[in-house]
C-alpha positions in Angstrom: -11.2 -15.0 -22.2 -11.0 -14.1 -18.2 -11.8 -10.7 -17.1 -10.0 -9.7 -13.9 -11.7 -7.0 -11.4 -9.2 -4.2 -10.2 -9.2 -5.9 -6.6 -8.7 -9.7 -8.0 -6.8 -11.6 -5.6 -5.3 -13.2 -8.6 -4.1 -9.8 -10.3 -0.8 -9.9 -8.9 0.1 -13.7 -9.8 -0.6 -13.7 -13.6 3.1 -13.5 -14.7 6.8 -13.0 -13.7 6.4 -9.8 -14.6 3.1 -9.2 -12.4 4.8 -10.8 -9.8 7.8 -8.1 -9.6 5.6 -5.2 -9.7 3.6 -6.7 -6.9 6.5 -7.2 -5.0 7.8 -4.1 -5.2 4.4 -2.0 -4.2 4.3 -4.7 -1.4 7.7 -2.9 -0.3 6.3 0.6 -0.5 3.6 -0.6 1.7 5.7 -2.6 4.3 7.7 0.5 4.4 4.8 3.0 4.6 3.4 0.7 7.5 6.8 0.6 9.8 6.9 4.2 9.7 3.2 5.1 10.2 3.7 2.8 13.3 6.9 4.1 15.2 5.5 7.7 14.3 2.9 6.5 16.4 4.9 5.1 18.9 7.3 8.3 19.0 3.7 10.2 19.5 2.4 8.1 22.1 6.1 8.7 24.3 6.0 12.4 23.6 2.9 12.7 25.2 4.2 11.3 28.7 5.2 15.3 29.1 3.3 18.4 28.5 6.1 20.3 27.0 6.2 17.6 24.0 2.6 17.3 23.4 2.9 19.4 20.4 5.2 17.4 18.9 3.2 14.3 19.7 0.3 16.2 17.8 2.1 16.2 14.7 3.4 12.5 15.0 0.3 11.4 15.4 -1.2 13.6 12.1 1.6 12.1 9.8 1.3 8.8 11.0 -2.4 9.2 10.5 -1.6 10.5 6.3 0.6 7.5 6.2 -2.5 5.3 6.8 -4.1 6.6 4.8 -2.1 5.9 2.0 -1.9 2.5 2.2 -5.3 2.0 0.4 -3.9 4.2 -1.9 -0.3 2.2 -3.0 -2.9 -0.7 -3.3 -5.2 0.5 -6.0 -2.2 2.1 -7.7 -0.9 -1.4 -7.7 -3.6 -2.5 -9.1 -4.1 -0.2 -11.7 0.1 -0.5 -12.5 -1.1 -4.8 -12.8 -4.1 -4.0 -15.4 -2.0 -1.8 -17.4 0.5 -4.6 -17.5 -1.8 -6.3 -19.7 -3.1 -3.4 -21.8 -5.8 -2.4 -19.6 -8.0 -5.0 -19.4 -6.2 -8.0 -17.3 -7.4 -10.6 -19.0 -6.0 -13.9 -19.8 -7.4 -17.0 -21.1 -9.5 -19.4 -19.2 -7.4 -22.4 -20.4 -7.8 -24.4 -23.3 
């Protein structure tokens, strides 16, 4: 028996099923990235004028949450992947 580690590159291949629930976290995270990025790029272009810098501000502090949640939909995933397997993600070597 094969114990995997919660940040196993091989977590998310096990099975089908392991395979779907990676692939939809990987969506959460693509999303989570494209908006944390034009946030930032809406931020950047509101600071070309002083009477928008506010605004900017607060671009710039949600695109900085949404960074830092993309650790977090990662060891979700990861979590979601062990449960899968009753906690423990293991499998068998082979025979």
């Amino acid at each position: 028996m094969f114990r995997f580690s919660l940040f196993d590159r091989r977590l998310p291949h096990l099975s089908p099923r392991h395979i779907e629930i990676s692939s939809r976290y990987d969506f959460f995270y693509a999303i989570n990235d494209l908006l944390a990025g034009v946030l930032f790029i809406v931020g950047s272009v509101l600071f070309f004028k002083a009477e928008t810098e506010y605004a900017a501000t607060w671009f710039f502090l949600v695109g900085s949450v949404l960074f830092t949640v993309r650790p977090a939909i990662r060891v979700v995933r990861n979590l979601h992947l062990q449960r899968v397997n009753g906690g423990t993600a293991s499998v068998s070597e082979g025979p």
